[in-house]
VEXGU-978238 format. One record per residue: residue number from 1; residue in one letter; x, y, z of N, C-alpha, C in turn. Coordinates in nm, 3 decimals. Each point is the difference from the previous one (the first is absolute). Layout:
R  nr rest    n.c1    n.c2    n.c3   ca.c1   ca.c2   ca.c3    c.c1    c.c2    c.c3
R NUM    a       X       Y       Z       X       Y       Z       X       Y       Z
...
//
This chain:
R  nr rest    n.c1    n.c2    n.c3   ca.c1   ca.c2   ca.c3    c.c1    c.c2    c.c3
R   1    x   0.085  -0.117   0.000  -0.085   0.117   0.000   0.090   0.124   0.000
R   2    x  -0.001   0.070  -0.094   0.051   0.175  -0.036  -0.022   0.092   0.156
R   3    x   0.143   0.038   0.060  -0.038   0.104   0.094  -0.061   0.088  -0.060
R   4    x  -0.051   0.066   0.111  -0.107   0.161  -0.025   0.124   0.122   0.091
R   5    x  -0.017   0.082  -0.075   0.047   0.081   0.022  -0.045   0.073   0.134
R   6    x   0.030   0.095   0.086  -0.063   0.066   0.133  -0.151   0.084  -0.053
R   7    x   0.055   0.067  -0.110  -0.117   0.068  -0.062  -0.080  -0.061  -0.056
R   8    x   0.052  -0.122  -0.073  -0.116  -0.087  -0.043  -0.063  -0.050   0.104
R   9    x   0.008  -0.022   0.082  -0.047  -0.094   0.154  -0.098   0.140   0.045
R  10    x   0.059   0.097   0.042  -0.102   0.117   0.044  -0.114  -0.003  -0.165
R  11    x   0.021   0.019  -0.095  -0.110   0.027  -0.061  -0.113  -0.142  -0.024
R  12    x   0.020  -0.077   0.048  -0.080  -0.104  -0.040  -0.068  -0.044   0.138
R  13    x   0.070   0.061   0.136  -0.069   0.059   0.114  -0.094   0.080  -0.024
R  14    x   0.011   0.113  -0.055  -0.078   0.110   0.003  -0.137   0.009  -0.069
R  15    x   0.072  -0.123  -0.162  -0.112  -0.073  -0.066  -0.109  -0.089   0.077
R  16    x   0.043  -0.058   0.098  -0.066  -0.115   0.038  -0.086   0.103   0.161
R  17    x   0.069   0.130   0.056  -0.076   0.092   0.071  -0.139   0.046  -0.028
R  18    x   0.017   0.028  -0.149  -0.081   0.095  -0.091  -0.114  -0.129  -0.031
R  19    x   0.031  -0.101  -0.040  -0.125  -0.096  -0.027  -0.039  -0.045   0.113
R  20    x   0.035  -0.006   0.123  -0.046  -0.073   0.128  -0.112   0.140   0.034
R  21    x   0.062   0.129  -0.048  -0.126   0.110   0.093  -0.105  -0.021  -0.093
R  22    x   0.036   0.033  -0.106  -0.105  -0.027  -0.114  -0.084  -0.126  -0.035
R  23    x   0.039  -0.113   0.050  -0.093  -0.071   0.024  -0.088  -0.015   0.109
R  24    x   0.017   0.096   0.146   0.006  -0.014   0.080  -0.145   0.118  -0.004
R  25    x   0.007   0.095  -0.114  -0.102   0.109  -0.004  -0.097  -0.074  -0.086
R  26    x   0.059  -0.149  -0.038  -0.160  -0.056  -0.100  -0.013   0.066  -0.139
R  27    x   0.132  -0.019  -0.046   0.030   0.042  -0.120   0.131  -0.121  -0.065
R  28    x   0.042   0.073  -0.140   0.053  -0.122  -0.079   0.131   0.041  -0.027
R  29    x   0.112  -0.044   0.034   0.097   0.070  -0.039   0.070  -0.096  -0.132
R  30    x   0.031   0.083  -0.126   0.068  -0.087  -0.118   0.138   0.034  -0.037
R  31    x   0.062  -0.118   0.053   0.177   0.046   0.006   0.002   0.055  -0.199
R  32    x   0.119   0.032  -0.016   0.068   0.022  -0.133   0.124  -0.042   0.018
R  33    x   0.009  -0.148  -0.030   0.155  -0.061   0.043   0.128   0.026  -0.143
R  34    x  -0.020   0.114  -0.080   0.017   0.003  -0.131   0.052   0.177   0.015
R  35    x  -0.103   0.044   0.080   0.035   0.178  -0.030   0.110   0.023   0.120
R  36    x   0.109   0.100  -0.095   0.077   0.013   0.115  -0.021   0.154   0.050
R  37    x  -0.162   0.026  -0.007  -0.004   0.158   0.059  -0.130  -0.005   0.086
R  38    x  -0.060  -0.099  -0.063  -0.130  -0.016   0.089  -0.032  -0.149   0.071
R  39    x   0.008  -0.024   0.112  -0.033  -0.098   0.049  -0.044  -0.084   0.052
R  40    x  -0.199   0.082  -0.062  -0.122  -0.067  -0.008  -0.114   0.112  -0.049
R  41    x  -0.097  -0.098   0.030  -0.137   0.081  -0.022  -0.086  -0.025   0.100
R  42    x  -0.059   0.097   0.078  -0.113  -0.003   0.107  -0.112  -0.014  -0.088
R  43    x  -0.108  -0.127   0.014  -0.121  -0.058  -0.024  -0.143   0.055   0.099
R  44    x  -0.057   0.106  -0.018  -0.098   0.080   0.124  -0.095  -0.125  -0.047
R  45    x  -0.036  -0.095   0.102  -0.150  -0.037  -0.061  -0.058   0.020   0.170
R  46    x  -0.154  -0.053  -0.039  -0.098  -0.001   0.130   0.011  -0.113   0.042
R  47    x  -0.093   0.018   0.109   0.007  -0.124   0.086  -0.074  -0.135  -0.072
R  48    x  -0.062  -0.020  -0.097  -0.001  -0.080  -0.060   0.130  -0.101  -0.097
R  49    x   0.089   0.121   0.010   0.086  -0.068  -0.110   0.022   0.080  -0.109
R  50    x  -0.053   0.043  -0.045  -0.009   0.072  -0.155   0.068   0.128  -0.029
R  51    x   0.032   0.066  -0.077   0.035   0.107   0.005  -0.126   0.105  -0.037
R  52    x   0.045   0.090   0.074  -0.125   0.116  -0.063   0.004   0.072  -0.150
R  53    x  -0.071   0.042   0.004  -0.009   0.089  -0.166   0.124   0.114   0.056
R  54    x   0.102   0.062  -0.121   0.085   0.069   0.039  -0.111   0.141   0.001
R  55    x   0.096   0.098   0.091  -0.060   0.112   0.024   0.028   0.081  -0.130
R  56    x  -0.090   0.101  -0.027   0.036   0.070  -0.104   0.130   0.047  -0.021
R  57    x   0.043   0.055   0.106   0.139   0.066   0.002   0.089  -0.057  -0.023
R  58    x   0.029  -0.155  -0.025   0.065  -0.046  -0.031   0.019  -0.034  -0.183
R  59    x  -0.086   0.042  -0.072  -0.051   0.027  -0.109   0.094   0.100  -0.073
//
């Protein structure tokens, strides 16, 4: 197995911070194991599961 670097080790902490709150608010978090600038997408859905209709403003 390939060491991780200190920074690699903190960011895949920080990754795994960010999806534990965010799942934790009942939402979806979607890694991007590919982008090296963004490293995910927050999923807003309801308490059913689903996502909502986007708000206009996001338009």
């Amino acid at each position: 197995m390939p060491q991780r670097s200190v920074q690699q080790r903190a960011g895949y902490r920080g990754e795994a911070f960010v999806d534990k709150a965010v799942s934790d608010a009942g939402h979806v978090w979607n890694d991007t194991k590919r982008d090296f600038t963004v490293d995910g997408q927050i999923e807003f859905v309801d308490s059913t599961g689903k996502s909502p209709v986007s708000p206009s403003w996001l338009k």
